[in-house]
C-alpha positions in Angstrom: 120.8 140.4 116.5 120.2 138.3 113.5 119.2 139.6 110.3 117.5 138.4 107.6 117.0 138.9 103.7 114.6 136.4 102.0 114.1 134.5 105.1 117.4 133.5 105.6 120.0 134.3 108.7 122.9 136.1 107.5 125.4 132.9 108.5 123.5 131.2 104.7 123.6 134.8 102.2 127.0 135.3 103.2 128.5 132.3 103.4 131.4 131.5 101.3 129.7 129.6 99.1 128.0 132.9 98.1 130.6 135.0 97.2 131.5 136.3 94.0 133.5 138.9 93.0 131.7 141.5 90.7 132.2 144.5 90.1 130.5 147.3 91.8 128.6 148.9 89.0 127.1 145.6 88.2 126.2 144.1 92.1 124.6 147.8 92.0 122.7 146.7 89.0 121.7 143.3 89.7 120.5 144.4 93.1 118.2 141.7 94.6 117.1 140.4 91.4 116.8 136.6 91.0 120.3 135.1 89.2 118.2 133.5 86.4 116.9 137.1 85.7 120.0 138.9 85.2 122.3 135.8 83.9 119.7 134.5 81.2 121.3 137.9 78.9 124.6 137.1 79.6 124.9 133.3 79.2 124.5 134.1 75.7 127.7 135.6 75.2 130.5 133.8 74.3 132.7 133.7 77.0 129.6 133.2 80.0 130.4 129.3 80.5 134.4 130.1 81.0 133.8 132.5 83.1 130.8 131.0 85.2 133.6 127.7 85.4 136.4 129.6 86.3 134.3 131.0 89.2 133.0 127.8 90.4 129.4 128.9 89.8 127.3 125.7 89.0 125.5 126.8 85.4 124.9 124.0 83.5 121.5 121.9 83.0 119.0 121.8 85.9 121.7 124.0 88.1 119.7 125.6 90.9 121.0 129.1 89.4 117.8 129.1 86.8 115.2 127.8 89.2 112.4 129.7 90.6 111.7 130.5 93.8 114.7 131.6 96.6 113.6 129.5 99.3 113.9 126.6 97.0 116.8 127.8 94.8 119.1 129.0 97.2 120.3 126.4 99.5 120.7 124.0 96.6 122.6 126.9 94.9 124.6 126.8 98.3 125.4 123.0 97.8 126.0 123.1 94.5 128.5 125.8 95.0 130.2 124.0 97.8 130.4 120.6 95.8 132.4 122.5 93.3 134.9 124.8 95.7 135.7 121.5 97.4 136.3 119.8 94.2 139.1 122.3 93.0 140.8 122.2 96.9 141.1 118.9 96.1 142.1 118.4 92.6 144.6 121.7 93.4 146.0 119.5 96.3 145.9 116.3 94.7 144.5 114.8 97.4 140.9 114.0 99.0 140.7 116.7 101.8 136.5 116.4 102.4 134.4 114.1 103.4 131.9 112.7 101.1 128.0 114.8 101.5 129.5 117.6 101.9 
């Protein structure tokens, strides 16, 4: 049985490349609500871009996390996400372990 949640099979929402640890009180929160919704308060404290880097979460500029519209948003959140857990494999390893487009 697949399931679904915003149109997407369950092998894209919880993919790797969409976890993040939170804690419970505030994934009970946040709910469903769009990222840009519940983000947009917190990037203005002070320490939102350290901890948005230190969990790989792309943040900055046009990142995909502000856009509207999940069936747009997500899967480039997905690749952004990826791009960036690759790139600290590899800089942790010292080495090029991925190939390039991914």
């Amino acid at each position: 049985m697949t399931h679904y949640t915003s149109g997407f099979r369950h092998q894209k929402y919880n993919s790797i490349c969409n976890i993040c640890f939170l804690a419970a009180q505030d994934n009970e929160a946040w709910g469903s609500q769009s990222p840009a919704r519940f983000l947009r308060e917190l990037s203005r404290k002070q320490h939102f871009a350290r901890t948005m880097k230190s969990h790989l979460i792309p943040y900055e500029g046009a990142a995909s996390l502000w856009m509207r519209g999940v069936r747009r948003a997500f899967p480039k959140f997905l690749n952004e996400r990826q791009r960036l857990i690759c790139r600290a494999f590899e800089e942790e390893a010292g080495t090029k372990l991925f190939k390039a487009g991914r």
